[in-house]
Every structure is written in structure tokens, then in C-alpha cells.
C-alpha beads as a LAMMPS data file, in Angstrom:
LAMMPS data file: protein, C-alpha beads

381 atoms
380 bonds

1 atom types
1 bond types

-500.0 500.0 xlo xhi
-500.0 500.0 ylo yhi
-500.0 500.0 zlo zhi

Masses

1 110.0

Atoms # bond

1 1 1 44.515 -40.968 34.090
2 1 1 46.813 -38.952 31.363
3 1 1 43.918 -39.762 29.073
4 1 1 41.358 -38.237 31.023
5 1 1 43.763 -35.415 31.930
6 1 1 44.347 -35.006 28.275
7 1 1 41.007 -34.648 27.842
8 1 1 40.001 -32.046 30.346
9 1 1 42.515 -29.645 28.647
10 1 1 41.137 -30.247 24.989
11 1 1 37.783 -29.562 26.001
12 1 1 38.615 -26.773 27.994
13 1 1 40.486 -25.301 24.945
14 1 1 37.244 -25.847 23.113
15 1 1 35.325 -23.708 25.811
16 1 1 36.082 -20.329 24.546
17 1 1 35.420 -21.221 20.872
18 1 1 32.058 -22.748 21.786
19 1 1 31.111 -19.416 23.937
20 1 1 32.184 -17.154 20.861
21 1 1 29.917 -19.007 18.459
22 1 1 27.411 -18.914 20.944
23 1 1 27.636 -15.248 21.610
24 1 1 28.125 -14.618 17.319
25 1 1 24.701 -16.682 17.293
26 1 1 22.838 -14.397 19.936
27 1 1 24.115 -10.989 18.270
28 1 1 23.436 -12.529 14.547
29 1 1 19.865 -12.820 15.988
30 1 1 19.660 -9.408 17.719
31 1 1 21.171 -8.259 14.088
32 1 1 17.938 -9.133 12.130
33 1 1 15.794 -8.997 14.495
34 1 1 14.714 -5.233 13.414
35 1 1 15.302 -6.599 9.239
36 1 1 12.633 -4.900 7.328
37 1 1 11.507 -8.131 5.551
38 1 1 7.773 -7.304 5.419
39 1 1 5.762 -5.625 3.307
40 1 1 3.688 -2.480 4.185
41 1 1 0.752 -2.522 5.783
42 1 1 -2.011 -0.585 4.092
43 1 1 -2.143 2.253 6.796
44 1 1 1.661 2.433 6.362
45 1 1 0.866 3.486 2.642
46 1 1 -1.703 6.063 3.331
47 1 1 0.431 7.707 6.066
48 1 1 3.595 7.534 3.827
49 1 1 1.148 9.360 0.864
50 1 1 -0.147 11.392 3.141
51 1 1 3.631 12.979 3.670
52 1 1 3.828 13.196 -0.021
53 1 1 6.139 9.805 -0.385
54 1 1 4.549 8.148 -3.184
55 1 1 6.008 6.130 -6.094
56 1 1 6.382 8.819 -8.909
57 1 1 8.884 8.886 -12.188
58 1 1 10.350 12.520 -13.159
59 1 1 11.338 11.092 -16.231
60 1 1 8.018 10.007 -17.473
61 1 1 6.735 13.349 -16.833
62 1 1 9.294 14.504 -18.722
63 1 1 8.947 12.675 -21.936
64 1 1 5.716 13.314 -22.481
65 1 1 5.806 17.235 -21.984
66 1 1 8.701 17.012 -24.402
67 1 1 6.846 14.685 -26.902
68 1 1 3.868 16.806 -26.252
69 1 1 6.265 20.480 -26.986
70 1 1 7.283 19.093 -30.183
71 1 1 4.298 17.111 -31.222
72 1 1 2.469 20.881 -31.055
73 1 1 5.236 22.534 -32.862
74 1 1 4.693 20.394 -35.976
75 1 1 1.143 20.882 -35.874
76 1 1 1.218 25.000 -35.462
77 1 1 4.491 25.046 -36.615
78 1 1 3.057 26.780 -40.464
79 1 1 0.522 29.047 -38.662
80 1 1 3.321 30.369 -36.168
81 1 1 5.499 31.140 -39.029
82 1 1 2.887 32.401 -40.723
83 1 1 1.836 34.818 -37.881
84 1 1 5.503 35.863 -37.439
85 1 1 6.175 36.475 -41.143
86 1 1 2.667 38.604 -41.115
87 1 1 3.688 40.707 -37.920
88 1 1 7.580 40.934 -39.213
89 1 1 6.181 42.493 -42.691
90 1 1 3.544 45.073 -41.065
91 1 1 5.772 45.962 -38.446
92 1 1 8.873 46.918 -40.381
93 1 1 6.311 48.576 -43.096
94 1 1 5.126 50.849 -40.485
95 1 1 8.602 51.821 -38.781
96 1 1 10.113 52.636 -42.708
97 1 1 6.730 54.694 -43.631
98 1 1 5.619 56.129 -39.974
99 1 1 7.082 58.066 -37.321
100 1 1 8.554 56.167 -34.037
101 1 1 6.832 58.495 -31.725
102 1 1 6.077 57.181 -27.964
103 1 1 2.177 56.064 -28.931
104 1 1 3.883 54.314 -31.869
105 1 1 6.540 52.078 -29.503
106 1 1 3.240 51.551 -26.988
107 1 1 1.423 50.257 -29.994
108 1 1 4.596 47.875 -30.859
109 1 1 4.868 46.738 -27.436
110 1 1 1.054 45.489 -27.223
111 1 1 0.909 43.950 -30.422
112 1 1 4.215 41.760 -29.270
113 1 1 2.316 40.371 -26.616
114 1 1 -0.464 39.511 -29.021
115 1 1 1.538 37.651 -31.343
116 1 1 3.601 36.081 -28.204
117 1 1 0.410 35.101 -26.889
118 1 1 -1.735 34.051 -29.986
119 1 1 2.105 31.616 -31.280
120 1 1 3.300 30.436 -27.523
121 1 1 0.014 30.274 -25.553
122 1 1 -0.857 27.041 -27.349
123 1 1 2.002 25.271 -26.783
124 1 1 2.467 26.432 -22.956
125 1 1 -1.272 25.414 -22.524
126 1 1 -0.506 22.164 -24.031
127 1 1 2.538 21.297 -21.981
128 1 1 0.721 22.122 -18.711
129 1 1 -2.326 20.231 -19.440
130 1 1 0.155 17.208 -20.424
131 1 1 2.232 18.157 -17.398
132 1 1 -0.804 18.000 -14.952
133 1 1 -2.560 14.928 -16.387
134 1 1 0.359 12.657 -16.265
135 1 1 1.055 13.575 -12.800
136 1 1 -2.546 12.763 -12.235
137 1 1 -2.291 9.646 -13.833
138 1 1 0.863 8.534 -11.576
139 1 1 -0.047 9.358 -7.901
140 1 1 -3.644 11.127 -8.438
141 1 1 -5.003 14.084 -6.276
142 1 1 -2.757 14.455 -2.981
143 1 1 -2.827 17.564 -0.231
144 1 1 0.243 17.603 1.827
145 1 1 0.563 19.746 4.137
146 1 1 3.999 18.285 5.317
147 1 1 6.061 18.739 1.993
148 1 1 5.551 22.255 2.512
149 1 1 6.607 22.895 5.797
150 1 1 10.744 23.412 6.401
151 1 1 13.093 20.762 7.049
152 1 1 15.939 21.969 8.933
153 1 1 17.492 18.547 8.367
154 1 1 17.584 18.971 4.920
155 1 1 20.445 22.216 5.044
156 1 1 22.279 20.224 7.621
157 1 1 25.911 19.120 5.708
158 1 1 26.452 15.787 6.719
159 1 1 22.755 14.603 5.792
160 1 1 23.459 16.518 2.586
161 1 1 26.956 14.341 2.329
162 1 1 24.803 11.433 2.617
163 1 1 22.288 12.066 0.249
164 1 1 24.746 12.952 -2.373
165 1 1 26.030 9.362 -2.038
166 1 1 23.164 7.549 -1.811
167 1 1 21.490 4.826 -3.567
168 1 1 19.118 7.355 -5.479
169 1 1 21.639 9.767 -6.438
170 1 1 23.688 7.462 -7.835
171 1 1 20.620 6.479 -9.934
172 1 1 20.280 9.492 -10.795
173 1 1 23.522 9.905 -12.294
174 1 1 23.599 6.637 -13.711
175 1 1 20.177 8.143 -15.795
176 1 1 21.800 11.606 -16.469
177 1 1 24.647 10.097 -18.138
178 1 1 22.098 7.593 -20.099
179 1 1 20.200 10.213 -21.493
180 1 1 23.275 12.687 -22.345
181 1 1 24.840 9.762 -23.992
182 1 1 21.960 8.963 -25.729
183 1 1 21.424 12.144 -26.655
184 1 1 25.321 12.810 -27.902
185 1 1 24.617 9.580 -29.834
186 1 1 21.548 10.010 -31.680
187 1 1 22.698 14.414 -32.517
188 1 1 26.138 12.630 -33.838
189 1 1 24.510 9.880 -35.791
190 1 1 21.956 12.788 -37.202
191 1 1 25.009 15.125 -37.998
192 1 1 27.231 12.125 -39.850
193 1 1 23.355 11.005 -41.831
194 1 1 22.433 14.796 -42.569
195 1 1 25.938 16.015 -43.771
196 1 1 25.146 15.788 -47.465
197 1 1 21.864 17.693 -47.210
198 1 1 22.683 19.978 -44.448
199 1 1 24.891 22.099 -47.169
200 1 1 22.164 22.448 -49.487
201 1 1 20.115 25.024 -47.207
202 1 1 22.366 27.696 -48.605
203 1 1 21.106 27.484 -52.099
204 1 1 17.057 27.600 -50.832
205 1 1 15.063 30.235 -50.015
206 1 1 13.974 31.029 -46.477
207 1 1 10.627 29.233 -46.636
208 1 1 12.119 25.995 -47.997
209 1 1 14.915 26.030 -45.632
210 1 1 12.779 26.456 -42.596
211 1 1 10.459 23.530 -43.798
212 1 1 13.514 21.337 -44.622
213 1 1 15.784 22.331 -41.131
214 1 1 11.751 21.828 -38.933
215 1 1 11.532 18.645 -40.933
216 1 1 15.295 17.437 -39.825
217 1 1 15.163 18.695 -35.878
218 1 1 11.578 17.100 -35.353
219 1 1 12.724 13.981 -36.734
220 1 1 15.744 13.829 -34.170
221 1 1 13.788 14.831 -31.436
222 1 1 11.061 12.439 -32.164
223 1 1 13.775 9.434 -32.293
224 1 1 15.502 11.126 -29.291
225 1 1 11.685 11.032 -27.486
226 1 1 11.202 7.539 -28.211
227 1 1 14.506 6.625 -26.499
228 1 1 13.256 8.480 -23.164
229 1 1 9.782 7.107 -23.304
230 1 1 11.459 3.433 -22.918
231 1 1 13.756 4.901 -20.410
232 1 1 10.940 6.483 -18.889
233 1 1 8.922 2.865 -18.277
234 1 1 11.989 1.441 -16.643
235 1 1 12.717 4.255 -14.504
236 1 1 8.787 4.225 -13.121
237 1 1 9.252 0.389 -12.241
238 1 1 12.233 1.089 -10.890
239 1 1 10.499 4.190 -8.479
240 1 1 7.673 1.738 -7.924
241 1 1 10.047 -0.771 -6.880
242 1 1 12.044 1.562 -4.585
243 1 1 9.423 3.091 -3.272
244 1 1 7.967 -0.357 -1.878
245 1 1 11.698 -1.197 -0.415
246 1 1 11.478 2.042 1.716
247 1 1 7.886 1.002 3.080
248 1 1 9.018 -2.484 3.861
249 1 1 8.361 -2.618 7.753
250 1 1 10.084 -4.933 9.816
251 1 1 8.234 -7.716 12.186
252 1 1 8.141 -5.552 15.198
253 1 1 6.870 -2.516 13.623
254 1 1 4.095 -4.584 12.454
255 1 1 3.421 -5.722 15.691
256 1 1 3.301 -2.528 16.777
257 1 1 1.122 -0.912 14.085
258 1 1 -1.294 -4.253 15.060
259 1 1 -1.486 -2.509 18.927
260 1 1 -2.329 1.017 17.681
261 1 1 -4.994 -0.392 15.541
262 1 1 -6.470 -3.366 17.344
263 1 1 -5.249 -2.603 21.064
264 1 1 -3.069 -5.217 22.441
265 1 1 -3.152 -9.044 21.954
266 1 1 -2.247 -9.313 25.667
267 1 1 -5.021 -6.845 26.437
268 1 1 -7.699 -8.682 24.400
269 1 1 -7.165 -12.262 25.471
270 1 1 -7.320 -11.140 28.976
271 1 1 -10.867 -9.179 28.271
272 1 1 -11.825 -12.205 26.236
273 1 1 -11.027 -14.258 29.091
274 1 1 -12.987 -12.497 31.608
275 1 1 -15.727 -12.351 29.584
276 1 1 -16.041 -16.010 28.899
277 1 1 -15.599 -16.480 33.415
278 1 1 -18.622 -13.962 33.207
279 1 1 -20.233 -15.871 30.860
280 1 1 -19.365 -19.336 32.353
281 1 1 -20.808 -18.077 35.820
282 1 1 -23.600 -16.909 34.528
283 1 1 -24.314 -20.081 32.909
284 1 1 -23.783 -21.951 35.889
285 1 1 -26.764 -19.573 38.022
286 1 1 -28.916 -20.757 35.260
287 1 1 -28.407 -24.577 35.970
288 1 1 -30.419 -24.899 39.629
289 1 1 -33.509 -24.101 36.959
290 1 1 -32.861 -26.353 34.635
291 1 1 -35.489 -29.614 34.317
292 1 1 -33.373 -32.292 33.008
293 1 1 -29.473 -32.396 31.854
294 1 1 -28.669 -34.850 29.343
295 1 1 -25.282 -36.226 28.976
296 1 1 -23.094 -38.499 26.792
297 1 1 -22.736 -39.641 29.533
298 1 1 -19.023 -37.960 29.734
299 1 1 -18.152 -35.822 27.408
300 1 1 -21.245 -33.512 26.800
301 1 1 -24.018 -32.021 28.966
302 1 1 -26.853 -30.035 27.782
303 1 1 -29.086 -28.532 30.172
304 1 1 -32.979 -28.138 28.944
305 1 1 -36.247 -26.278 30.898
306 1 1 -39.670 -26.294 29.734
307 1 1 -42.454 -24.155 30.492
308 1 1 -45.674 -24.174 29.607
309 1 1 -45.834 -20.444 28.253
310 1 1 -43.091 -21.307 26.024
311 1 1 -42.976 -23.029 22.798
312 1 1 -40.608 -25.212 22.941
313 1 1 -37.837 -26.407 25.427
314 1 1 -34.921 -23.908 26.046
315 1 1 -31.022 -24.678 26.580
316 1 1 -29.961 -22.857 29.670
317 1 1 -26.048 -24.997 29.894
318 1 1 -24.021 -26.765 27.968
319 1 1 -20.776 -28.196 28.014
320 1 1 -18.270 -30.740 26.930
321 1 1 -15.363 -32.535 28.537
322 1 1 -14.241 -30.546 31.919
323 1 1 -17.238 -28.030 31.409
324 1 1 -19.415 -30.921 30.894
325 1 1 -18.296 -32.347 34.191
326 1 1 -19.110 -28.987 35.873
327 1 1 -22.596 -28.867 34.558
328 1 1 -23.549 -32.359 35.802
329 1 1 -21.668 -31.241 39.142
330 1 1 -24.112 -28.135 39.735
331 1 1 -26.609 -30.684 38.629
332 1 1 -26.433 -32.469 41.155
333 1 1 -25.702 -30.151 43.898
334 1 1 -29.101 -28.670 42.770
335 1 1 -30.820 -32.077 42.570
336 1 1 -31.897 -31.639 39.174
337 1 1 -32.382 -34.753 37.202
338 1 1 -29.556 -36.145 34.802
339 1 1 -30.538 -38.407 32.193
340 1 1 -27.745 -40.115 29.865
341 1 1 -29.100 -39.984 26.191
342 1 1 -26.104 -40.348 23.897
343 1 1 -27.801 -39.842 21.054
344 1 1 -29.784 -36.924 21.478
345 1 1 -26.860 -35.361 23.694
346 1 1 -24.676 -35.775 20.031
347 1 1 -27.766 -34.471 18.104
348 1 1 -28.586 -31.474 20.489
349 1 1 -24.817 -29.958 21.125
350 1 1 -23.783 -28.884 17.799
351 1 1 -26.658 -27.227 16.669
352 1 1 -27.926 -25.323 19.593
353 1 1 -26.372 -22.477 21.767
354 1 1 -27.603 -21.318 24.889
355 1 1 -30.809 -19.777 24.844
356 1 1 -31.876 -21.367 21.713
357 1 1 -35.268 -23.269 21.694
358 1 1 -34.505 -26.927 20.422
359 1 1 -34.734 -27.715 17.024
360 1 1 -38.515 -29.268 15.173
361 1 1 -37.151 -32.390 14.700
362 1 1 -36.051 -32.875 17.870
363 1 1 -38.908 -32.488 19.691
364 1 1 -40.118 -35.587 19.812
365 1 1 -36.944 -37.252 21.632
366 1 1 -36.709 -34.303 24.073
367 1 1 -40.690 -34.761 25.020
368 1 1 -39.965 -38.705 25.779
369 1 1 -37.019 -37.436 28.045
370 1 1 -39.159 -34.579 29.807
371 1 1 -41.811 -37.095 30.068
372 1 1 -39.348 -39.443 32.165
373 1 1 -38.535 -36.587 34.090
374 1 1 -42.126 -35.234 35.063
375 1 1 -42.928 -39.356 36.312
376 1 1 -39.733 -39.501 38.058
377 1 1 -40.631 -36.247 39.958
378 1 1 -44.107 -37.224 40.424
379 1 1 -43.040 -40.492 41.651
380 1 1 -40.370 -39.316 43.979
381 1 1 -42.713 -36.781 45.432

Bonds

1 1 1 2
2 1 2 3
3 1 3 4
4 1 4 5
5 1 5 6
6 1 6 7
7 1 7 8
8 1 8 9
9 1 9 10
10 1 10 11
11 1 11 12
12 1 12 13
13 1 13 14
14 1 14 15
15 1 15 16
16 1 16 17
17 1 17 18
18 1 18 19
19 1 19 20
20 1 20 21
21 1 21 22
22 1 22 23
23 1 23 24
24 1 24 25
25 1 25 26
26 1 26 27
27 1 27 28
28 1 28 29
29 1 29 30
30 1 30 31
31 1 31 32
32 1 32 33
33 1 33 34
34 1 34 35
35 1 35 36
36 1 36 37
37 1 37 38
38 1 38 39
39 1 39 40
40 1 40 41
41 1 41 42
42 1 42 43
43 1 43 44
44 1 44 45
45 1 45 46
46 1 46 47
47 1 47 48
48 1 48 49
49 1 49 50
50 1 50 51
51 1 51 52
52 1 52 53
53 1 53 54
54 1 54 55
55 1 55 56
56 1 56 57
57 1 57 58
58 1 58 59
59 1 59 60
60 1 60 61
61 1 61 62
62 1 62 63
63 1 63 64
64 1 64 65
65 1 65 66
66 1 66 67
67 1 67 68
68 1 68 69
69 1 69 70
70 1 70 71
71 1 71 72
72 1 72 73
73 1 73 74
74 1 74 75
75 1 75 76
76 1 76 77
77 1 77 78
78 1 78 79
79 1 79 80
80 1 80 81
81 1 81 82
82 1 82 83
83 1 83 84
84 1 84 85
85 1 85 86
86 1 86 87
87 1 87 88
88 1 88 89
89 1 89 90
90 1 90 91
91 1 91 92
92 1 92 93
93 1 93 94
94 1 94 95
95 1 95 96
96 1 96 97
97 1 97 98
98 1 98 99
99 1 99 100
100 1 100 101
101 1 101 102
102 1 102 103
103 1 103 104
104 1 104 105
105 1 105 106
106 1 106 107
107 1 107 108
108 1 108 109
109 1 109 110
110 1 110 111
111 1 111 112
112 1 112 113
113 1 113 114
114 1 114 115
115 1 115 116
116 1 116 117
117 1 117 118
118 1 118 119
119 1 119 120
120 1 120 121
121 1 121 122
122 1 122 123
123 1 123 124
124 1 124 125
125 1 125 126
126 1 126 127
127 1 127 128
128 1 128 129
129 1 129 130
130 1 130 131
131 1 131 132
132 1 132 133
133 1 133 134
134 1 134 135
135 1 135 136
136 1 136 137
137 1 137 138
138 1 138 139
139 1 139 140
140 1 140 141
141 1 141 142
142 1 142 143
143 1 143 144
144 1 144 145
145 1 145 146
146 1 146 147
147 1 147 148
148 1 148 149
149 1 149 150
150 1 150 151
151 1 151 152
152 1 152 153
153 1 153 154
154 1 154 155
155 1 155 156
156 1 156 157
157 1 157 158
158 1 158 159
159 1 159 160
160 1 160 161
161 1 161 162
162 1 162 163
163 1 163 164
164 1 164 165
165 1 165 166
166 1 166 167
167 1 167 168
168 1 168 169
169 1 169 170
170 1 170 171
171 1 171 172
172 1 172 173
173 1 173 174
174 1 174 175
175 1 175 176
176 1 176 177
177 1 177 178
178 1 178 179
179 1 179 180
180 1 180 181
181 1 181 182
182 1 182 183
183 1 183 184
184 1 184 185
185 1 185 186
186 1 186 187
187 1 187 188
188 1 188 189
189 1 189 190
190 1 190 191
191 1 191 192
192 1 192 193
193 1 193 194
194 1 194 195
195 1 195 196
196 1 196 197
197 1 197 198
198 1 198 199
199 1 199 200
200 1 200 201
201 1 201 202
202 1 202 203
203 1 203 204
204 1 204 205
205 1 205 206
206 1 206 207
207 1 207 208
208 1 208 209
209 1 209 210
210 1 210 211
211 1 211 212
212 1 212 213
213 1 213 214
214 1 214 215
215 1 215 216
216 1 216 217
217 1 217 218
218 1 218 219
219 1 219 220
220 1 220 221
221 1 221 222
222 1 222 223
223 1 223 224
224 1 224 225
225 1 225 226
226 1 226 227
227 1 227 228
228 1 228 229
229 1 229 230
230 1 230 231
231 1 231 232
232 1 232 233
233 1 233 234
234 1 234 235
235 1 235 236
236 1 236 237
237 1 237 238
238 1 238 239
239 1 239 240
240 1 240 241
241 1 241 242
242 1 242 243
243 1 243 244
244 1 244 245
245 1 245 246
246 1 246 247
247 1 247 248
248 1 248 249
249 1 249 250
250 1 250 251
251 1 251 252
252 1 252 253
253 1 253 254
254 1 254 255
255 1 255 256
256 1 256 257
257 1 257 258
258 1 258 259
259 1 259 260
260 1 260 261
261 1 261 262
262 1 262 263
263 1 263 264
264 1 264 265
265 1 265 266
266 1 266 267
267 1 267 268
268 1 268 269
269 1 269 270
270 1 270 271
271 1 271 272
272 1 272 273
273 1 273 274
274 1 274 275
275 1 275 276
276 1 276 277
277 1 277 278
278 1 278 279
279 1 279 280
280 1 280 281
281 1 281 282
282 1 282 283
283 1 283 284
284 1 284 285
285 1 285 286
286 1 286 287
287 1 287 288
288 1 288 289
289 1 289 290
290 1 290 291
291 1 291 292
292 1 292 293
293 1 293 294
294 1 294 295
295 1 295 296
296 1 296 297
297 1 297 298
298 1 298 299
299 1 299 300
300 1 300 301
301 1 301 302
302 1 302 303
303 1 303 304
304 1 304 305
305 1 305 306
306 1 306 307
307 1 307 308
308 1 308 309
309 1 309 310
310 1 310 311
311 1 311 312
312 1 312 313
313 1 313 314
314 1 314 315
315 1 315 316
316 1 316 317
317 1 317 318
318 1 318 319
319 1 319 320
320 1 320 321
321 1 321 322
322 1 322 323
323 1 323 324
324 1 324 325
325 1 325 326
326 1 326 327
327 1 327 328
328 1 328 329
329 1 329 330
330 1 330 331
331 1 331 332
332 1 332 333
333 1 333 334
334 1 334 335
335 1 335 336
336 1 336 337
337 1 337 338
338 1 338 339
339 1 339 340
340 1 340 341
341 1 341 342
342 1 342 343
343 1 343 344
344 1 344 345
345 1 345 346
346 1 346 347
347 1 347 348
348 1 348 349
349 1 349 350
350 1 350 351
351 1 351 352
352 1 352 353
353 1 353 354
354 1 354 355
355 1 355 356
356 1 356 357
357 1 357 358
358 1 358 359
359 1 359 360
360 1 360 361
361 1 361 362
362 1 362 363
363 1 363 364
364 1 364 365
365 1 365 366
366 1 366 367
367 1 367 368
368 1 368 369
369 1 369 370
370 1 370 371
371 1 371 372
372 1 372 373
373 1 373 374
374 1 374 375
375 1 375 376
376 1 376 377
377 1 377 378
378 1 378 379
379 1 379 380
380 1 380 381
């Protein structure tokens, strides 16, 4: 009796641990239930491009129209200098011989913009052809409405709290900091390589000074530009990679997204299931015409009629197991004739459907059974 008494009481301490693991269990399941473990549908994609949320690196973008700047520089760089020098020389010439009258300053002031445009254009051309392409090349041709139109959410403080402690502003950061310490890195490693020649530009004249100080910054920048084209790669797998984490859909959504697109499971299998009664009963007003059914003898039926205007015997029924059953009920409810042929039942059910004339090479063993059927009429009658 203690015994048992004893242990009541333990197992009744044991009841409210068992009921919190339970409950833990049944929130831990409500918990992931909405998990966004899946990964996007393809109509997901095309109405997260359509709102402009597409997997695109700024930094690529950026490396190239700086790679592209520079890369232009070195090739103009003489004829710019030349063009300069040229406009320089002619323009001072004219203010120390002429008069600076106000036709003379309108005269200065176009022929700036000519030599702004025929030294810059190239290189602003060239940076927004790079610009564009890459772009291009990353996300292709996308109208979106939606990015224009305001966001009130996006002036609201707290979401702007959030966003400046987010995942991708940390990135961010993280990448800022990269690329100014690489930068800091590479313009101090230039300084401590160049300090013996960097003194030297005194003693040369402008030309050769300008050649040797173009020669020096390009060759930073270039090393500088191969740093942020690596940087670049990794950053667009890392957008491509981020990008596909926000589209991940969870199972439900999926489910969902399944309704919207294909109407409802539920909805379907009910439809589908009418439609095979309607079928089914249509069959089975088809069966009182029938001239023979042949069975297995129990688990298929296949209802045949033959007429002389058509060519061969037609299947009006057929059936296996319970449906067979049915068929050879009607059957003989009707009085039509049922004649067990195993094998031609076996040969006849997989290859015909109902409505289908019978097979060439079977129409030997469905005459023999007709045959049997027209005597057993005749004699009956």
C-alpha cells in the first residue's frame, strides 16, 4: 500500500513536467511552422523583379566605371594634354596682344566649352556606356513602376533604426572599411615604394613630370582596381546569395501561391470526383445496349456491341474489381449475356478505353465470342 501510495505522488510530480514538454513540443511546432525553408517559386521571382528586387552588385558597377575612367585617361591622356597646352598657349597669346572687350570674354567662354567638351566628352561617354552595359549585363531591361512611387515607410524612424542595423548595412560597412583599408594600404605602400623618385620631379620639366606623375597614379589605381574587381565577384555572389534568402517562401505560402495559380486541391478533387460519377453513370446507361460482357470472371468486365454498319466491335463499359462487379450487375439486370473469357478479358482491358473499336488482332477471339452470343440468342428465342 505505501508502495503504491509512493507511487501515485512520483508520478503525479512527473505530471506537470510531462505537460510542459508537451506544450514546448506544440509551440516548437507552431514556431516553424511559417520557417521559410523553400525556395522561390518562379512567379515569386517575376513578381519580386517586377518591384525592382533583383540580385544586383553596386560594387561591380563600380569597378568597372572606375577601370573604364582610368583605362580612357591613359589612352587620351597625350591628346588631352595636348589640347589643353594648345588652348592654354592661344588663349593667353590673345589676352597679352588683344583687348578683353565683352565679344572677347564671349569668345573665351565658347571656346571653354569646346575644349571641355572635345577632352571630357570621351571619357563621360565612356563611363556611361560602361555604366549602362554592366547594369544590363546584371539584371537586364526592367520597368518598375513601383520603385518610383513614395514609400512613406521608408522616412518613418524606427524602420530607419532598423535598417541601419541590419544584416545589409552591416555588410555594407564591413565592405566600406575593406575598400578604405585597402585603399590606405596600397596609397601607403605606393608612397614608402615611390619616395626615392617622387623627389626627382623637381629637377624635370613640365612635360616629363606629367608623363612620369600619369605613369605613377595609373599604376596605383590600376593595382587599387584589381583589388575591387575581386571584391567586386564576391560581393555579387554574396547579393545573389542574399537575394535568394529573401525570396525563400515558406511551406504555406507555397501552398497558397499553388491555390492562386491552380485553384484549390480541395476544389479540384471534388470536380474531378463528380466528373468521374458523371462519367461512371453514363457508362452504366450504355450497358442495357451492350451484346456480350466478358469477364475474368472477377476482377474485370468489358462490355462489347456490334453492329453491322460498324467496322468493328465497340467497348461501351469496362471495369475492374468493385466496378467490374457493377458492370456484370447492370448486366444482368438488363439480361445481356456474360461470357467468362479470361484471356481475352486480360488482352482487351489494358489496351482499350471506352469507345474504342477493338484492336486487329483481336478480332478473331471477339467474333468466336459474338458468335456464341448470336446462337445463344437465337436458341433462347
Amino acid at each position: 500500500m505505501r508502495f503504491f501510495i509512493t507511487c501515485t505522488a512520483s508520478w503525479k510530480a512527473l505530471l506537470p513536467i510531462r505537460e510542459s514538454r508537451y506544450k514546448l513540443k506544440n509551440f516548437d511546432l507552431q514556431l516553424f511552422n511559417g520557417e521559410k525553408t523553400e525556395e522561390a517559386t518562379p512567379k515569386r521571382k517575376e513578381e519580386a523583379k517586377k518591384k525592382g528586387q533583383v540580385a544586383k552588385s553596386s560594387e561591380i558597377s563600380s569597378a568597372f566605371v572606375i577601370l573604364a575612367g582610368f583605362y580612357t585617361l591613359k589612352l587620351l591622356g597625350v591628346s588631352v594634354y595636348t589640347e589643353l597646352a594648345s588652348y592654354m598657349t592661344a588663349c593667353l597669346s590673345s589676352l597679352a596682344t588683344g583687348d578683353l572687350t565683352i565679344h572677347a570674354v564671349q569668345l573665351l567662354f565658347f571656346s571653354v566649352g569646346i575644349v571641355i567638351v572635345k577632352t571630357i566628352l570621351p571619357l563621360l561617354l565612356t563611363i556611361m556606356l560602361i555604366s549602362v552595359l554592366i547594369n544590363f549585363m546584371q539584371v537586364g531591361v526592367i520597368f518598375s513602376p513601383n520603385v518610383l512611387m513614395p514609400d512613406f515607410g521608408k522616412i518613418n524612424p524606427l524602420s530607419g533604426f532598423q535598417r541601419l542595423f541590419s544584416k545589409r548595412s552591416l555588410v555594407e560597412l564591413a565592405k566600406a572599411l575593406f575598400k578604405v583599408g585597402i585603399i590606405g594600404y596600397f596609397v601607403y605602400r605606393f608612397a614608402v615604394v615611390q619616395t626615392n623618385d617622387i623627389p626627382k620631379l623637381i629637377s624635370m620639366d613640365l612635360l616629363d613630370s606629367l608623363k612620369l606623375t600619369g605613369s605613377l597614379v595609373l599604376d596605383l589605381a590600376f593595382q587599387i582596381i584589381t583589388v575591387m574587381m575581386i571584391l567586386a565577384i564576391f560581393d555579387y555572389m554574396y547579393q545573389w546569395w542574399d537575394h535568394n534568402q529573401n525570396l525563400k517562401m515558406s511551406k504555406q505560402e507555397i501552398k497558397e501561391e499553388m491555390k492562386q495559380t491552380e485553384g484549390n486541391p480541395q476544389v479540384k478533387s471534388k470536380i474531378r470526383e463528380k466528373q468521374r460519377a458523371m462519367a461512371m453513370r453514363r457508362m452504366m446507361q450504355e450497358i442495357p445496349k451492350a451484346d456480350v460482357v466478358v469477364t475474368n470472371p472477377t476482377h474485370l468486365a468489358i462490355a462489347l456491341k456490334y453492329e453491322q454498319s460498324m467496322a468493328a466491335p465497340v467497348v461501351l463499359a469496362k471495369g475492374q474489381d468493385f466496378l467490374a462487379e457493377r458492370i456484370k450487375q447492370v448486366a444482368r439486370e438488363n439480361k445481356v449475356i456474360i461470357v467468362e473469357n479470361k484471356p481475352l478479358a486480360r488482352a482487351l482491358y489494358p489496351v482499350v478505353d471506352i469507345g474504342d473499336i477493338i484492336p486487329a488482332e483481336l478480332y478473331q477471339a471477339v467474333a468466336e465470342v459474338l458468335a456464341y452470343v448470336y446462337r445463344l440468342k437465337k436458341r433462347l428465342s
